[in-house]
C-alpha distance (Angstrom), angle and dihedral (degrees) to the residues before:
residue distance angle dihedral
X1 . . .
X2 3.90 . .
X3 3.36 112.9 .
X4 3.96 125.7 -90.8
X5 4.30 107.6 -107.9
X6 3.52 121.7 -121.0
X7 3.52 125.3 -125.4
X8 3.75 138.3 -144.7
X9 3.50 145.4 -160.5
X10 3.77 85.5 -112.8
X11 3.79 89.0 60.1
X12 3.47 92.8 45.4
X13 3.97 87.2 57.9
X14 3.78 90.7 49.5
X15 3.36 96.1 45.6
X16 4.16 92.0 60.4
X17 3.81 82.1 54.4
X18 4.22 84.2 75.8
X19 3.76 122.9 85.8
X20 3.91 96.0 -128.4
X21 3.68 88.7 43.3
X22 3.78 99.1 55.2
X23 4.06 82.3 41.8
X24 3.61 87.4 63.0
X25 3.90 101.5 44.5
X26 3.68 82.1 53.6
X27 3.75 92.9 48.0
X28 3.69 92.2 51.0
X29 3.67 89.1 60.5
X30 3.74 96.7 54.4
X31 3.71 90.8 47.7
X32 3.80 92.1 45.8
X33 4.09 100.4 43.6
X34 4.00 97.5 56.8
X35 3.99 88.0 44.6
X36 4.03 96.7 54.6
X37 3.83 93.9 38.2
X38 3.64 98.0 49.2
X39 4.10 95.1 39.5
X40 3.62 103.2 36.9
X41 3.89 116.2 -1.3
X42 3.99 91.8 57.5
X43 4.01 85.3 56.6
X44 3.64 91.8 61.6
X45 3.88 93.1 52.4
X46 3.68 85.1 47.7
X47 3.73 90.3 51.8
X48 3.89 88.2 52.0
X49 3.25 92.8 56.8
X50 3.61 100.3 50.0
X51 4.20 94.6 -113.4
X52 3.68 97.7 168.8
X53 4.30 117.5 -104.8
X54 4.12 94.1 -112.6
X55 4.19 88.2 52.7
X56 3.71 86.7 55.9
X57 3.72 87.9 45.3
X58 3.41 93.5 57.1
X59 4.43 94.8 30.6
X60 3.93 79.0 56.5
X61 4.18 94.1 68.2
X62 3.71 90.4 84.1
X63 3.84 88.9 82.5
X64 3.96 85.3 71.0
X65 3.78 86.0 77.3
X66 3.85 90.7 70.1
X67 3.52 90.1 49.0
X68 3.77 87.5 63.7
X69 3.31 114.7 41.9
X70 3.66 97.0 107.6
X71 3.76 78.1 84.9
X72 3.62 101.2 71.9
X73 3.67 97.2 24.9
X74 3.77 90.0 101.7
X75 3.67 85.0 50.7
X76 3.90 96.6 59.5
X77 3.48 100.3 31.3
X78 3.79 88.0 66.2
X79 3.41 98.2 34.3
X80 3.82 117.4 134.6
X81 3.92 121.0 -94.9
X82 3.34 108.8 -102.5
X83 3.71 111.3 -154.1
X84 3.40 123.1 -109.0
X85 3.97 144.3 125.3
X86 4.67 83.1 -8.8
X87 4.15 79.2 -78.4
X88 3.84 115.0 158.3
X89 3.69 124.1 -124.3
X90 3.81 91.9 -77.9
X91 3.57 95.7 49.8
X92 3.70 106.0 39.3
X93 4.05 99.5 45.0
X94 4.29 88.9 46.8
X95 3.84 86.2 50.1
X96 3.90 91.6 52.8
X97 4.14 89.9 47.5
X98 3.49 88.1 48.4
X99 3.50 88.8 55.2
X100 4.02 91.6 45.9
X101 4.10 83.9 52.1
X102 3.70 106.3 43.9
X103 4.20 83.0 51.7
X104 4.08 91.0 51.9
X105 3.56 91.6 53.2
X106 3.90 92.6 49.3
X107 3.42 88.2 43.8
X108 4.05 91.7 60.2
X109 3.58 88.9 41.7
X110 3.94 98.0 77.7
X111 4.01 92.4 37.8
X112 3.60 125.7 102.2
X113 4.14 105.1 -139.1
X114 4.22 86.2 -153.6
X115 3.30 83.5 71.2
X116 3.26 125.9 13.8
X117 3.65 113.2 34.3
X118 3.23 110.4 132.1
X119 3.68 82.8 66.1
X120 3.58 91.4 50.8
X121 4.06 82.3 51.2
X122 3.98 93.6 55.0
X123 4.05 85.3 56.8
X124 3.86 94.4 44.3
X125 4.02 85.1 48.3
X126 3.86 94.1 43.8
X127 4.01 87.1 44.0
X128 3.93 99.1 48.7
X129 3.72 91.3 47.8
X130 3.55 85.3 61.3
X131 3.49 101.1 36.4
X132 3.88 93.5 56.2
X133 3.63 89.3 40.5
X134 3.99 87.4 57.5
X135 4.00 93.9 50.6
X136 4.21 83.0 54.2
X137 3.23 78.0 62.0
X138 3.14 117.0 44.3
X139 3.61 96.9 46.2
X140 3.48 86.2 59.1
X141 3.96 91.3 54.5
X142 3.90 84.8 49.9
X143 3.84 103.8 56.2
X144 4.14 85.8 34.7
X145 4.23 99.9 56.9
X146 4.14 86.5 39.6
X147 3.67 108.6 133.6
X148 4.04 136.0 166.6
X149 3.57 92.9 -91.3
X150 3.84 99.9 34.8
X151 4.38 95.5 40.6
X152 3.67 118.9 -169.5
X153 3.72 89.0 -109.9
X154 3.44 101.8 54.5
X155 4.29 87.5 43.2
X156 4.09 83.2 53.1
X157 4.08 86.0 50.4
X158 3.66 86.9 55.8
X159 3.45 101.0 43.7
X160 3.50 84.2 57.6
X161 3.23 98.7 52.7
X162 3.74 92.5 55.1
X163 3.87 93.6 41.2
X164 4.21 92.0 54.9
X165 3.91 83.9 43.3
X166 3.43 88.1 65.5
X167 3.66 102.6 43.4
X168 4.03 85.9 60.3
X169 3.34 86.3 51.4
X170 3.18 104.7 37.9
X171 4.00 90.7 43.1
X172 3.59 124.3 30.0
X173 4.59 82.9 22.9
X174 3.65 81.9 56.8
X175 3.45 100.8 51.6
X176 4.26 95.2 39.7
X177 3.70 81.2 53.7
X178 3.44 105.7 47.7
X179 4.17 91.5 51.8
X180 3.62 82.8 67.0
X181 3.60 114.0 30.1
X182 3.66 107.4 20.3
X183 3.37 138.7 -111.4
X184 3.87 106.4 -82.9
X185 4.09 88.7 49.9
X186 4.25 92.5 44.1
X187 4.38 82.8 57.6
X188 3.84 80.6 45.8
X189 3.69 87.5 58.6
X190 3.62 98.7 34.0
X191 3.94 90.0 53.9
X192 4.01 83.6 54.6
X193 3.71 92.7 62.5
X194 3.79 89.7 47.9
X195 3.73 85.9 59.7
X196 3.30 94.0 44.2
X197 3.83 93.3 55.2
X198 3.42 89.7 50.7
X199 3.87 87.4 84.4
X200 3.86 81.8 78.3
X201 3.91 97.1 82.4
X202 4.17 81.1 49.0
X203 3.74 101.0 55.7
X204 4.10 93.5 31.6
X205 4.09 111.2 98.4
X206 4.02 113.4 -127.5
X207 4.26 110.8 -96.9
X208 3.89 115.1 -123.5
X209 4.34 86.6 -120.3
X210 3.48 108.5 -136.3
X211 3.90 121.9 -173.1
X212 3.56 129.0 179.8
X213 4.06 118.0 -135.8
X214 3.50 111.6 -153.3
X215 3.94 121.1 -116.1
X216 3.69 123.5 -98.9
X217 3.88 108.9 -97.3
X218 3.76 95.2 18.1
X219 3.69 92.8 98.6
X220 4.13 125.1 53.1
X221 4.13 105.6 -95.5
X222 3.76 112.6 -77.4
X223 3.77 99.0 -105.1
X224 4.06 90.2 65.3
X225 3.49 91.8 43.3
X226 3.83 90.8 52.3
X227 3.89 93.9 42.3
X228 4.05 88.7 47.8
X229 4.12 92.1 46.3
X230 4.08 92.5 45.2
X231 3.65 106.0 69.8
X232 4.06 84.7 40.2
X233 3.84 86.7 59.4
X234 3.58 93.1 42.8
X235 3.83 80.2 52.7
X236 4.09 101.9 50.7
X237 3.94 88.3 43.1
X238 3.98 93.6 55.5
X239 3.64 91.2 41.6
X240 4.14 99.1 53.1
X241 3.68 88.4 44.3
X242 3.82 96.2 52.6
X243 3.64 92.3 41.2
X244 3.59 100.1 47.7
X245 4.27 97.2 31.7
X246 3.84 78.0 56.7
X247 3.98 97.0 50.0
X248 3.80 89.5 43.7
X249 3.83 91.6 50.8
X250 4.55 80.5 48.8
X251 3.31 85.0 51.8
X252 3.79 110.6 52.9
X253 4.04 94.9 32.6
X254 3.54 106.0 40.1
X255 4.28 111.7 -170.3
X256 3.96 86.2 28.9
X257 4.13 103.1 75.0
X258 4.07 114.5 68.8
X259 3.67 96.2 -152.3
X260 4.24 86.1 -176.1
X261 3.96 87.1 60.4
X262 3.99 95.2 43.4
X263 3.86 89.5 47.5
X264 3.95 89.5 44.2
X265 3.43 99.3 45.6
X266 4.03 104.3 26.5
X267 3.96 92.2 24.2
X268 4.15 89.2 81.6
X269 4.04 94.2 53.8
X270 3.72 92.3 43.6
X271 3.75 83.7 52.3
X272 3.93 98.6 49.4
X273 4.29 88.7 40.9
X274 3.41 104.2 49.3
X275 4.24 98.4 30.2
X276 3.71 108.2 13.3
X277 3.40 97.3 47.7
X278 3.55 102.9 52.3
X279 3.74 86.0 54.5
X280 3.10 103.0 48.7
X281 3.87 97.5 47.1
X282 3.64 89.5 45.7
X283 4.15 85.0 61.2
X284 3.81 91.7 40.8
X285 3.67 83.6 47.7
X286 3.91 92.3 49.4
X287 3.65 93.2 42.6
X288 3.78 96.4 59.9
X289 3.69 99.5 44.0
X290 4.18 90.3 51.1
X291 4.60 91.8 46.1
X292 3.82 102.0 28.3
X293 3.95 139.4 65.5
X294 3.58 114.7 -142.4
X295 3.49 127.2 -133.7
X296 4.10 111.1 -122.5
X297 3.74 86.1 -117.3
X298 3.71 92.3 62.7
X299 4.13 90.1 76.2
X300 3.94 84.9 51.9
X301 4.12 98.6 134.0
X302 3.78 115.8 -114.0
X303 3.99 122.1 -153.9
X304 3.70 109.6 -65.7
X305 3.22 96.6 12.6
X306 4.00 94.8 162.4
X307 3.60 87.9 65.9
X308 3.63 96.7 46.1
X309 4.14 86.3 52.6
X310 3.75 86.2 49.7
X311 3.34 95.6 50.8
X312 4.17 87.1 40.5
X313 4.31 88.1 49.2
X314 3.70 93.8 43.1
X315 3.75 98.6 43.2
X316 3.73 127.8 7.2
X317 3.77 98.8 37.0
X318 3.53 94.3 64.2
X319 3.39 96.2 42.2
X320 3.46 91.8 52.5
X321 4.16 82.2 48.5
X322 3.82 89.2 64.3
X323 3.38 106.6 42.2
X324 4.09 89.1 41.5
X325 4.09 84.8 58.9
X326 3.56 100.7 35.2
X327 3.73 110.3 32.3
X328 3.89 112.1 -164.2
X329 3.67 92.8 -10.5
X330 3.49 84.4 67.4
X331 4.49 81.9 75.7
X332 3.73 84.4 60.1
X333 3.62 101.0 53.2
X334 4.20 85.6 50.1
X335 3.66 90.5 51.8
X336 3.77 98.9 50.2
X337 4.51 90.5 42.4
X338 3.65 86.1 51.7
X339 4.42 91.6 42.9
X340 3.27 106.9 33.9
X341 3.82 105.8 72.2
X342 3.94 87.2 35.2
X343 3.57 106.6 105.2
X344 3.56 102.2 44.0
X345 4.05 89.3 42.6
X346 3.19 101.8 49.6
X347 4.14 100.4 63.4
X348 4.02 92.0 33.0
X349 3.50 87.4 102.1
X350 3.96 87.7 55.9
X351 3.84 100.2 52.5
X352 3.72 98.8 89.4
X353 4.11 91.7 44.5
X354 4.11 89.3 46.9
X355 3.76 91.6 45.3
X356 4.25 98.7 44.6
X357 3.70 92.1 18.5
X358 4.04 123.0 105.7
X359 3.27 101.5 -171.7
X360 4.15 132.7 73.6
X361 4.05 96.2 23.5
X362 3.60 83.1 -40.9
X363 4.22 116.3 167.5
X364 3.69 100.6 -145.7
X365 3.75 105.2 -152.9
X366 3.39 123.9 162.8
X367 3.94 128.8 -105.6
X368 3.73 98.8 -98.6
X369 4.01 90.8 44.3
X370 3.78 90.0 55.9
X371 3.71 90.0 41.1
X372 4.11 87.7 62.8
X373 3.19 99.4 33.0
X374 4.16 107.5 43.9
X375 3.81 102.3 18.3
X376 3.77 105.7 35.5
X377 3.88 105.3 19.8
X378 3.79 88.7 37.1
X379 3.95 98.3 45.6
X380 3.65 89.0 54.5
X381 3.77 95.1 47.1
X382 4.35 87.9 46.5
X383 4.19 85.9 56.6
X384 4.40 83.5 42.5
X385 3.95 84.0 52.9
X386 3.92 93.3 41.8
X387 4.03 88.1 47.5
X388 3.99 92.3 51.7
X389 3.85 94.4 36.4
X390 3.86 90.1 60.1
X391 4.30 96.5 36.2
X392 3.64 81.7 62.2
X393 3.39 109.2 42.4
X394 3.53 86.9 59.2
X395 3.88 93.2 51.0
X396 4.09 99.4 43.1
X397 3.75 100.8 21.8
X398 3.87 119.6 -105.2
X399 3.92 104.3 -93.6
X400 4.05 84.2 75.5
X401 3.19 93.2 49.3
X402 3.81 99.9 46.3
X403 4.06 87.3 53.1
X404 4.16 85.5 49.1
X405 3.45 98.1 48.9
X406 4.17 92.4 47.7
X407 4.44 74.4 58.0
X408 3.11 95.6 61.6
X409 3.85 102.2 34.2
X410 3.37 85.6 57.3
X411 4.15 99.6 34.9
X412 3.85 95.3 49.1
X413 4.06 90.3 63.0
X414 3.86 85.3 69.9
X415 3.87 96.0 60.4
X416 3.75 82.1 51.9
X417 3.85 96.5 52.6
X418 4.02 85.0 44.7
X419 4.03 90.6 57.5
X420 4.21 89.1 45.7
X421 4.22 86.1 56.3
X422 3.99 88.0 46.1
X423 3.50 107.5 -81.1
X424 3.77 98.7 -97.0
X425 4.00 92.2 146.3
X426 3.29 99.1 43.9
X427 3.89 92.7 45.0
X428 3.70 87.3 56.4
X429 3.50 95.2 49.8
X430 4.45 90.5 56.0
X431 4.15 88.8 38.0
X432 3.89 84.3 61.5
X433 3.94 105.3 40.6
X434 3.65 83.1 35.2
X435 3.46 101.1 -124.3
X436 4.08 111.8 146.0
X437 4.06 79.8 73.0
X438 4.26 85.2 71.8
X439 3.48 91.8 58.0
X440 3.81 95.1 59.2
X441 3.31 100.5 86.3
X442 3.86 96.8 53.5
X443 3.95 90.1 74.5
X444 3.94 96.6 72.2
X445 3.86 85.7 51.9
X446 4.00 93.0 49.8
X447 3.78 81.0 42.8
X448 3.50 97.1 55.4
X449 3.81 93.1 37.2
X450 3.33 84.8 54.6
X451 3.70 93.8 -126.1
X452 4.07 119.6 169.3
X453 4.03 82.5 -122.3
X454 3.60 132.3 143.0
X455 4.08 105.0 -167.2
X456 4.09 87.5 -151.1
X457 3.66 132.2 157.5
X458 3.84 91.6 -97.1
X459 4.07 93.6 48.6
X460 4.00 87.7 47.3
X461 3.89 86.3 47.4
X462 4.28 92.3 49.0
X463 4.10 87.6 44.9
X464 3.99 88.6 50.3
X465 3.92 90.3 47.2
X466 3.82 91.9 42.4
X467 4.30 83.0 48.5
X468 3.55 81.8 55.9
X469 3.60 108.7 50.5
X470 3.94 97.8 33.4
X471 4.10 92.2 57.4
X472 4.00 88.6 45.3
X473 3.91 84.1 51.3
X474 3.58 97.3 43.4
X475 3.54 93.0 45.6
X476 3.69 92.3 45.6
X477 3.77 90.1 50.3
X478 3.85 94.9 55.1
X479 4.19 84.5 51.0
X480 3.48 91.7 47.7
X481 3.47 100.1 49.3
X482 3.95 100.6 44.4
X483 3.49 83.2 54.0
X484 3.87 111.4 60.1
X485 3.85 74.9 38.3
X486 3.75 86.1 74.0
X487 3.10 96.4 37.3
X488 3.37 105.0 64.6
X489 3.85 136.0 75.9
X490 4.24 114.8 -102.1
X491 3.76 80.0 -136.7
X492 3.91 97.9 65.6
X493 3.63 96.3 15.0
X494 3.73 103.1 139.0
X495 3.72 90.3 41.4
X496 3.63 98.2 41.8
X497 3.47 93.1 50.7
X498 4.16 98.7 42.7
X499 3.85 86.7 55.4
X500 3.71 96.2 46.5
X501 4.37 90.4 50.5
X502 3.45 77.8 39.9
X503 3.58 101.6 67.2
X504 3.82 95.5 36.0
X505 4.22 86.3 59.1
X506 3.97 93.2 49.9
X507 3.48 98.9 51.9
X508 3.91 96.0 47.5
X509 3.79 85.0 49.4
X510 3.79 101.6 58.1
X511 3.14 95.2 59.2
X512 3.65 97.6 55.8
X513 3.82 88.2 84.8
X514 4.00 91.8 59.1
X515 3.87 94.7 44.1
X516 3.91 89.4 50.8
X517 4.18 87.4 61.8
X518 3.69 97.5 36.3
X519 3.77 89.1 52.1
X520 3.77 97.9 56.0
X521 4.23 85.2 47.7
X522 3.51 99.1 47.1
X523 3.91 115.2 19.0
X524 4.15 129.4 -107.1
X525 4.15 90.6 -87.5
X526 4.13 83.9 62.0
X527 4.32 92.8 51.7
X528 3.94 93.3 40.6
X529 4.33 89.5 49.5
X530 3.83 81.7 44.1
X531 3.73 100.1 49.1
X532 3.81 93.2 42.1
X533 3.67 86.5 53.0
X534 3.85 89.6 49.4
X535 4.00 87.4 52.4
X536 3.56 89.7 68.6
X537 3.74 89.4 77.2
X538 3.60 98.4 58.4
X539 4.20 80.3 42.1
X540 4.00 88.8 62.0
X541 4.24 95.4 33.8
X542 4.18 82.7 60.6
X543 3.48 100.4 38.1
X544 4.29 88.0 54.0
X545 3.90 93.8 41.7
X546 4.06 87.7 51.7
X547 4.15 84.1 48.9
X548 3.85 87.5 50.4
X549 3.53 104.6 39.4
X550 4.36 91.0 46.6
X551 4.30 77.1 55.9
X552 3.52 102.4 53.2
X553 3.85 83.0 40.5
X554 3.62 92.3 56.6
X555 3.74 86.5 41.1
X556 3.50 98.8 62.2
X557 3.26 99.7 26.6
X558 3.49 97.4 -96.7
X559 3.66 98.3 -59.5
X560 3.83 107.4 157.4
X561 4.02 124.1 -115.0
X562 3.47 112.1 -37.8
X563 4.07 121.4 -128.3
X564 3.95 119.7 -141.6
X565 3.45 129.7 -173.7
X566 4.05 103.3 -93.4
X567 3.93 106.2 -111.1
């Protein structure tokens, strides 16, 4: 096996030089912008305007739509080639989303959120459907225009680069913005750098699509597929319908919906529909094809039977993949995807209400001081943690660092819950090493900036905090990644590995609605002690998976993850 090239920043520069590479920075922003101004910067308008913490809660489901858009990802990979500009597939479908997305955002720029905003959630709805149906693809353009000299890896470096650009931009811009402008001309301005990102689709080169049809006989016959996918259908439909009837009903009677009771008491069923299911059909599924012959009528086609072999490709066959390879340790890897990301998921909708809020424990900083502090002095520290996270997995292996970084996810909520009851521990903790003195120097800057910041002991304690947390969740990101890397088979490894992230996204996002209520009944401290305390499962889920992976290790004498044909 030759060995895997390392890259520099130097080859990062000359790889921005290339037309497809420069496509793709500019692609990252426009799949980055819509993302942090829907899911976070839309929060802090909310927050301005005194939108109470449970309708954010609730306003905060639409992020479940990213979480499945492995579902329709057959459906827009395939889709027809519209015709415009002589663009390919790729091209011409991301310009007309683009399109869709840049008019959303315009469209919530001349609404007023007090009251209208369940209008303004129609447009965020309309616009993350498109926006996750743009990052389908455009990570399909990535891996497709790869070459020797422009590698997938150094195209997903520069995607990155343009995707954290526009968080920045889209975040702590937003908020500097908005403190002098307002908040319907900031989405004015924000919708302009949508259209000017648009010019990605322009300068990117078409991809030669390639798509791999699966051989006859390699999949059970059509009919079981069909009668395994139809009941998980039946599942997904009944689940985005409850969820979303429920939010709309939030929405338009605020004080009226108990989003603790619907997650309580419908939170279980959306669970076993839209997870359990799958999984369990995909085993069913699995089962049959290993212990039964099938009759050649069983792979008679049914009606729309390219969607039902979508669906089948997308979701079921590597499921089916997983558990074929791993067995029962296959329900371990589902339980920590769907825990690990929990704690710091769950109360991301909350950050912009906790930081500008006054009420609950609330800190009540001002825009700019939350635009230092969280979106610039916290992105950096998130690309620190990432940095770390993977220098370390390559010295101690990544199973340690997987348990560590479910820690510190879980540990970092408790400095939080310390700043909501005033900060005293954390204050004693800087008054010792000494560290308010550090922040000194940052007022000059705001001062000459001409930032509405006051570089006080309680900022300096929010941007230690916020230090804190964003290394633990950069660090925990690297871990988590590498590992559902390893996890999965080479054979379905975008798939695999979408539904897998997938799953760990959902879960943290239904519960948003819940934490929203609880929040306004019991304070910030009470959430963060809670969440920290929910951590602990994804603490114990990575602690057993590092026990069973170091056994089939020493079982096969530490061969890594076997692949099997997918039944």
């Amino acid at each position: 096996m030759t060995e895997a090239k390392k890259y520099t920043w130097r080859d990062l520069a000359d790889a921005l030089r290339e037309r497809n590479s420069l496509a793709m920075f500019i692609l990252g922003f426009a799949a980055g912008l819509p993302y942090v101004l829907i899911t976070g910067t839309l929060n802090a308008w909310f927050t301005n305007e005194n939108i109470s913490v449970a309708t954010i809660g609730v306003f905060s489901w639409i992020i479940i739509i990213y979480s499945f858009k492995f579902l329709w990802s057959p459906a827009i990979d395939r889709a027809p080639t519209p015709r415009l500009f002589n663009m390919g597939q790729r091209r011409a479908t991301t310009l007309i989303l683009q399109a869709v997305i840049l008019l959303c955002l315009l469209t919530i720029s001349t609404v007023d959120p007090t009251t209208q905003i369940g209008f303004i959630a129609i447009a965020a709805i309309i616009c993350t459907l498109a926006s996750s149906s743009q990052d389908v693809l455009i990570d399909a353009w990535r891996i497709e225009v790869a070459n020797e000299k422009t590698t997938v890896d150094l195209l997903s470096a520069v995607y990155q680069l343009g995707y954290r650009t526009s968080v920045i931009l889209g975040g702590a811009g937003a908020l500097i913005l908005a403190a002098r402008i307002g908040w319907n001309d900031t989405f004015v301005a924000l919708s302009l750098l949508m259209a000017l990102a648009i010019s990605g689709v322009f300068v990117a080169g078409d991809s030669e699509i390639v798509r791999r049809e699966r051989a006859p006989g390699e999949a059970p016959p059509a009919q079981w597929r069909n009668l395994a996918l139809t009941p998980v259908i039946l599942g997904w439909a009944w689940s985005f319908a409850t969820l979303f009837s429920f939010m709309a009903f939030a929405l338009s009677a605020p004080g009226e919906a108990n989003a603790r009771a619907f997650t309580r008491e419908a939170g279980p069923f959306i669970i076993l529909a839209a997870i359990i299911a799958p999984v369990l059909a995909a085993s069913a599924m699995l089962y049959v094809h290993r212990t039964r012959q099938a009759p050649e009528t069983a792979d008679a086609p049914w009606p729309g039977q390219k969607v039902f072999d979508a669906l089948y490709g997308s979701v079921l066959a590597p499921m089916a993949d997983i558990i074929n390879r791993l067995g029962w340790g296959a329900l371990l890897v589902l339980i920590v995807a769907l825990s690990y990301r929990f704690t710091d998921l769950i109360w991301g909708a909350f950050a912009y209400p906790f930081y500008l809020g006054e009420n609950y424990g609330a800190l009540g900083h001002t825009l700019d001081e939350v635009a230092i502090a969280s979106k610039l002095f916290g992105a950096l520290m998130t690309f620190v943690g990432i940095a770390v996270g993977g220098a370390l997995i390559l010295r101690v292996g990544r199973m340690p660092c997987l348990v560590a970084g479910a820690v510190l996810a879980a540990a970092t909520n408790l400095l939080f819950a310390d700043l909501a009851l005033g900060g005293a521990t954390t204050h004693a903790f800087m008054s010792a090493t000494g560290l308010y003195s550090l922040f000194g120097v940052m007022q000059p800057l705001a001062d000459f900036l001409r930032l509405d910041v006051t570089v006080n002991e309680a900022l300096a304690r929010l941007m230690v905090v916020i230090a804190a947390e964003n290394l633990a969740v950069g660090f925990a990101s690297a871990a988590i990644v590498v590992y559902l890397s390893s996890i999965v088979n080479k054979r379905y490894a975008a798939v695999q590995y979408a539904l897998l992230a997938s799953l760990g996204f959902l879960l943290g996002s239904l519960g948003r609605g819940a934490m929203g209520e609880l929040i306004e009944i019991r304070g910030f401290a009470f959430v963060f002690y809670l969440t920290a305390a929910m951590g602990l499962v994804a603490v114990a889920a990575t602690s057993l998976e590092w026990i069973r992976q170091a056994r089939t290790n020493r079982a096969e004498g530490g061969a890594p993850l076997k692949e099997a044909p997918a039944g």
